[in-house]
N, C-alpha and C positions, 0 to 999 in steps of 0.2 A: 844184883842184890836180891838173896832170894826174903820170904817170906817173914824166916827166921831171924833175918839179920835187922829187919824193918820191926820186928816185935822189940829190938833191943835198941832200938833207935830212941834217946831221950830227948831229941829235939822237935816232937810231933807235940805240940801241947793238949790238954783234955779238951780246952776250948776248939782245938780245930777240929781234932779228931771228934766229937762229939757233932758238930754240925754237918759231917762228912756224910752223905744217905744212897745204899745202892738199893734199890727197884727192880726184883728181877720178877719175870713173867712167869705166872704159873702156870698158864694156857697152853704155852709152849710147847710142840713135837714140831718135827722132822717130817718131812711128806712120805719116809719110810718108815717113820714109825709106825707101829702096829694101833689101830683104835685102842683107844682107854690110856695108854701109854702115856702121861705127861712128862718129859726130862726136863721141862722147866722146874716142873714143882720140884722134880730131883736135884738142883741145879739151885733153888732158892732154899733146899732146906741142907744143903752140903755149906753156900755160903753165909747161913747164919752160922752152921757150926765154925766156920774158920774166922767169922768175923769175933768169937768172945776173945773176953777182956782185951782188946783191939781201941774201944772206942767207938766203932763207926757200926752207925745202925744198917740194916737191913730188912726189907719190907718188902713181902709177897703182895703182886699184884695181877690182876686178873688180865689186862691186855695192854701190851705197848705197840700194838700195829704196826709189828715188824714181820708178820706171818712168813714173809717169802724168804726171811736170813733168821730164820729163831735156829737157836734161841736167843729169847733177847733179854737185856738189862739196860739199866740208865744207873748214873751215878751222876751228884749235884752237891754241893758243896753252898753255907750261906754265902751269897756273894761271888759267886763262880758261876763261871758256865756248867751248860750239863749237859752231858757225853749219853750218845745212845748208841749200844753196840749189837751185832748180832751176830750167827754164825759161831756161837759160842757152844762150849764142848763140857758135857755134864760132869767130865774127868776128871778136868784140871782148870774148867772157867771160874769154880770159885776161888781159887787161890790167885789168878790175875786180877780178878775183880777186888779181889782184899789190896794186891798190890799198887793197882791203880788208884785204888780209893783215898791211899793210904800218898801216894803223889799229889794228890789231887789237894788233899788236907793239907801236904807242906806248900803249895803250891802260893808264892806270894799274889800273882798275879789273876788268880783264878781259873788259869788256865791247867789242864793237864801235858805236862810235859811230855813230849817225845821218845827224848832218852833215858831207856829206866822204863818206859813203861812196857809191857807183856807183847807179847808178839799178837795173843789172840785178840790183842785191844787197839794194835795200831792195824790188821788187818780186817779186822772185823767193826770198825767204826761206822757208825750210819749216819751221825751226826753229831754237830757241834751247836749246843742252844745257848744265846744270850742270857744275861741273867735280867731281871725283869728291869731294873732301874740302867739298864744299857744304852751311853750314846757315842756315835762314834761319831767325827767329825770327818765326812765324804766330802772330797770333791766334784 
């Protein structure tokens, strides 16, 4: 399903999609990038542009202390887990992170599904965070 096919999807509601939020670094380079060079912030202002009329917000932020797999972003959902990724590519990370987000918002369970989600987002995962009122029953 690519990008295009998810903007024409009418079972995403405002309500989810509106609480859907991706977080991407604007600190962010590469240990080969050259000083002064930030692709995070390149990387957060490519996926505000992909995220209009979407729904799901997007918010530059100064550090997600992912320094050793930047670039990095987080994506969080009310009542979902939230997903922090890195190793993300300033070419085409913002159109996975649209797509992911855009999972994550149909996502009954709150969970980000598997299948359907970007390849840069099942390989470049760094973490799966609880959502704050989380309990699981351990044995």
């Amino acid at each position: 399903m690519t990008l295009t096919d998810l903007a024409k999807d009418d079972d995403l509601g405002v309500e989810a999609r509106t609480s859907t939020t991706i977080y991407v670094c604007i600190k962010c380079r590469r240990a080969s990038d050259p000083e002064g060079v930030r692709p995070g912030l390149e990387l957060a202002d490519a996926t505000i542009r992909a995220a209009r009329d979407t729904g799901i917000a997007v918010c530059k932020i100064r550090c997600l202390a992912n320094c050793n797999r930047a670039l990095s972003a987080a994506m969080r959902r009310d009542g979902s887990w939230t997903y922090v990724f890195g190793d993300l590519n300033p070419e085409n990370g913002a159109a996975a992170l649209i797509d992911g987000a855009r999972l994550l918002a149909r996502s009954g369970d709150g969970l980000l599904p598997w299948r359907g989600r970007p390849d840069s987002l099942k390989r470049g995962l760094i973490a799966r965070v609880p959502p704050m009122d989380f309990e699981e029953d351990v044995e």
